[in-house]
C-alpha positions as MATLAB code, in Angstrom:
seq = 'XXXXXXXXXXXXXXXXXXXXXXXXXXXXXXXXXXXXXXXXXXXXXXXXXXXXXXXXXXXXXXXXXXXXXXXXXXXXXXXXX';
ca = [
     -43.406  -26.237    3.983;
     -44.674  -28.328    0.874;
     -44.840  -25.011   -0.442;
     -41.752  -23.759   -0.227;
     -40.254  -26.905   -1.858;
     -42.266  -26.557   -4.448;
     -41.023  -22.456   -4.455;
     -37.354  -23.629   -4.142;
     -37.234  -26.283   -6.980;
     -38.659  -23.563   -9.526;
     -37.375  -20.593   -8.294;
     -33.876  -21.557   -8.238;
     -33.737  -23.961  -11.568;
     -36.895  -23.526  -13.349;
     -36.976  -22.089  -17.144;
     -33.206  -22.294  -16.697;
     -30.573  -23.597  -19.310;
     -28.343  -26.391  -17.769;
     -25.194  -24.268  -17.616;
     -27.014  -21.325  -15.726;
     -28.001  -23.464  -13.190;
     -24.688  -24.394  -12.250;
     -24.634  -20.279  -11.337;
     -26.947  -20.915   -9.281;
     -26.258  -18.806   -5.268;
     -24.191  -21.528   -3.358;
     -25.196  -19.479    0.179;
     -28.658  -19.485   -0.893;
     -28.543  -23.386   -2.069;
     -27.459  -23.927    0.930;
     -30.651  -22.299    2.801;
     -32.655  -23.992    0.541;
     -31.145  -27.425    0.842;
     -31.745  -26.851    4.648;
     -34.692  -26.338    4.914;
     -36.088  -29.163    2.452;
     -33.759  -31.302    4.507;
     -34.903  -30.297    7.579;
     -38.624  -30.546    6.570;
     -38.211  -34.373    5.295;
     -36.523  -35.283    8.452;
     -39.251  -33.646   10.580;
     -41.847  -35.593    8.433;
     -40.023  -38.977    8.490;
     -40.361  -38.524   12.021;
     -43.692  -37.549   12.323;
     -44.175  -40.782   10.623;
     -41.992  -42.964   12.821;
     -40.255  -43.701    9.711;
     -36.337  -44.310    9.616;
     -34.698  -42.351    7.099;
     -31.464  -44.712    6.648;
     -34.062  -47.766    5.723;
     -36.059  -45.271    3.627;
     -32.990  -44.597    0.983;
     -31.335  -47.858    0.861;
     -35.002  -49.147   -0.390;
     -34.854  -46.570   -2.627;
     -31.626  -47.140   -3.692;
     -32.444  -50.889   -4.283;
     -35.580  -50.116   -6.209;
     -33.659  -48.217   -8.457;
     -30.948  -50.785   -8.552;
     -33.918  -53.182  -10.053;
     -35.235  -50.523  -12.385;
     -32.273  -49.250  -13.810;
     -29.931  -52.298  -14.141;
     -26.128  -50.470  -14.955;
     -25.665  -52.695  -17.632;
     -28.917  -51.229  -19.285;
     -29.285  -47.944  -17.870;
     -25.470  -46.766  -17.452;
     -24.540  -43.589  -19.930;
     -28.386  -43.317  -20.791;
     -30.786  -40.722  -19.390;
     -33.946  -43.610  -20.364;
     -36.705  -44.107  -18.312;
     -36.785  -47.625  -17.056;
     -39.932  -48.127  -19.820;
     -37.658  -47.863  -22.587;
     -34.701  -49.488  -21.142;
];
């Protein structure tokens, strides 16, 4: 399944400018997005992990790195914010 993330994220975006990947196949995003989807939920399980607590840490941690009053309108890496 790693795979066919990794087959997804390039095949559908890769070597493409930003406005042709809004063309992008909404029936086949959708596939995709499934099955990526289903794939992390199946492996946070696996993992006895909780997928709620998972993305709110995430969500802080980003919340820390990219302060909005530093990071807001800027595409920056939190390095050179």
């Amino acid at each position: 399944m790693i795979r066919k993330i990794w087959h997804w994220r390039y095949e559908l975006f890769l070597w493409k400018k930003e406005s042709q990947a809004e063309e992008v196949n909404p029936e086949r995003l959708k596939e995709e997005l499934a099955d990526v989807l289903t794939y992390s939920l199946l492996l946070a399980e696996k993992h006895h992990l909780d997928i709620f607590d998972i993305v709110l840490e995430k969500i802080r941690k980003n919340g820390e790195k990219y302060p909005v009053e530093k990071a807001k309108g800027t595409a920056k890496k939190y390095t050179e914010l």
